[in-house]
C-alpha positions as CSV (number, residue, x, y, z in Angstrom):
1,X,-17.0,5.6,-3.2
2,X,-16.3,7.7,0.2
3,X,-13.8,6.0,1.9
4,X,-13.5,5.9,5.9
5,X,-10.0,5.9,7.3
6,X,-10.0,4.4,11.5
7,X,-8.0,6.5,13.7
8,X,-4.1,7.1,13.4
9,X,-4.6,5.6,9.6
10,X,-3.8,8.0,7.1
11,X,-3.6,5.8,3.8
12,X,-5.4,3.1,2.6
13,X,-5.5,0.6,-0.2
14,X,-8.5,-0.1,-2.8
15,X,-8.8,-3.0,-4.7
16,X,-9.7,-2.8,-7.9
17,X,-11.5,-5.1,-9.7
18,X,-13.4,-5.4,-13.2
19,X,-16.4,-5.0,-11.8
20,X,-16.0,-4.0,-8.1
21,X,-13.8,-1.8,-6.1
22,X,-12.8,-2.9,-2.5
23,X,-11.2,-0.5,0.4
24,X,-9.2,-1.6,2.6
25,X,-11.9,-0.4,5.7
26,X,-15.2,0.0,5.8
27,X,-17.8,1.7,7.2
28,X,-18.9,-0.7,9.9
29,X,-15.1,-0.9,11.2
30,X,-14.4,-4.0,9.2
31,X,-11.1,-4.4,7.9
32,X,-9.4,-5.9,5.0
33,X,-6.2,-7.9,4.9
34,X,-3.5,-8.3,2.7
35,X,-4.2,-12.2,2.1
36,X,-7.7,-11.3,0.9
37,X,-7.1,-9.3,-2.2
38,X,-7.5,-11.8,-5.3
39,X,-4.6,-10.7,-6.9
40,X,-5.4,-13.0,-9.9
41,X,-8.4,-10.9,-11.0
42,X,-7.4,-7.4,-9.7
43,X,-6.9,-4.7,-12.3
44,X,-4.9,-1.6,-10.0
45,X,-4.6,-1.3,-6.5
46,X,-4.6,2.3,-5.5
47,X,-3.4,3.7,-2.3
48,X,-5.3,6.7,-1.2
49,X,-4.3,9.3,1.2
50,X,-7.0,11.1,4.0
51,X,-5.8,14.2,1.6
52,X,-7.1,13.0,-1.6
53,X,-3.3,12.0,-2.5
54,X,-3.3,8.8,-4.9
55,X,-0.6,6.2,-6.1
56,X,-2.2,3.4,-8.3
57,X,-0.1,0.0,-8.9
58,X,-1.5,-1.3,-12.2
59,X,-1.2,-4.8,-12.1
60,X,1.2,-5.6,-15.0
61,X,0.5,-8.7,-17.4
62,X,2.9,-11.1,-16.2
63,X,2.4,-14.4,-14.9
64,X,5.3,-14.0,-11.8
65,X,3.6,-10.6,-10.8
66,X,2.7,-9.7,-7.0
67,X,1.5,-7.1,-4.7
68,X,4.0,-6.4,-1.9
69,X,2.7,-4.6,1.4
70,X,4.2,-4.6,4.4
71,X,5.2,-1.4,7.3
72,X,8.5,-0.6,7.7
73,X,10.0,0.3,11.4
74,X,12.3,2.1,13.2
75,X,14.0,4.8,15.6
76,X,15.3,8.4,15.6
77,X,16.7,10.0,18.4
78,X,15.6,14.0,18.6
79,X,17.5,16.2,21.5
80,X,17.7,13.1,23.6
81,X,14.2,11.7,23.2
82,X,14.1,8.1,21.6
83,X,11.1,8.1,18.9
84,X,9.5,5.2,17.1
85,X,7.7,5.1,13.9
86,X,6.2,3.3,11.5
87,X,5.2,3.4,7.8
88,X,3.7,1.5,5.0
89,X,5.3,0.3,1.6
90,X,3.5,-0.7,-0.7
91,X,4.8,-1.8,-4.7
92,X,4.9,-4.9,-6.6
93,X,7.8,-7.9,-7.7
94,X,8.3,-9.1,-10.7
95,X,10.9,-12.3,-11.4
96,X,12.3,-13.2,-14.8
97,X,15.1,-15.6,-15.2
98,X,15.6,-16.2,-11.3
99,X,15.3,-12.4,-10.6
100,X,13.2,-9.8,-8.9
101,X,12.7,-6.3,-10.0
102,X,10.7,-4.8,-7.6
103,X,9.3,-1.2,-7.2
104,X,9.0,-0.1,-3.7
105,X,6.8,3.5,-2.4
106,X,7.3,4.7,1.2
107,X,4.3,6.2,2.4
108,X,4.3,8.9,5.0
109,X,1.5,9.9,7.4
110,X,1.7,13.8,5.9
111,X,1.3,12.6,2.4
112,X,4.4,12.4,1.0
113,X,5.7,9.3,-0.6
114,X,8.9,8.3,-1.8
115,X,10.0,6.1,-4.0
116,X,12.3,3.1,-1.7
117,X,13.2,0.7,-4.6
118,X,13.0,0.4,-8.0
């Protein structure tokens, strides 16, 4: 599968399926969302840098388990200058007895990750 990342994307998921794999874009500048990934049937969901770079989520046996996704925000200040960014995190929640573990993975637009939560 080649994957195509839009511009100013520099990761993207792939759903993975017993007998499919889905990427997050596509060639014909469609675009997957979050509430579209069966998360009943999926086997692992991979995140995928431009770089090669790969984290997989295997989904874990467990009837309370869920993807988590969502792009975490914020501001620096740099010699004066006010600078926004913007990152996803990607990981998983599990709850047992009224409780969520959760793991957590920052990922960074260079490649890096780094593990938020867990």
């Amino acid at each position: 599968m080649v994957l195509t990342y839009p511009k100013d994307e520099y990761w993207q998921w792939v759903e993975v399926y017993p007998d499919r794999s889905v990427p997050q874009f596509n060639e014909d500048g469609s675009t997957r969302h979050f509430h579209d990934i069966d998360q009943e049937a999926l086997l692992e969901f991979q995140l995928i840098h431009k770089s090669g770079k790969k984290v997989v989520i295997p989904k874990i046996e467990a009837d309370n388990w869920r993807l988590i996704h969502f792009y975490r925000c914020g501001v620096t200040f740099h010699q004066g200058k006010k600078e926004s960014f913007r990152f996803p995190v990607a990981g998983y929640q599990i709850t047992k007895s009224r409780k969520n573990f959760k793991v957590l993975i920052a990922l960074f637009d260079d490649g890096n990750m780094k593990i938020l939560y867990e």
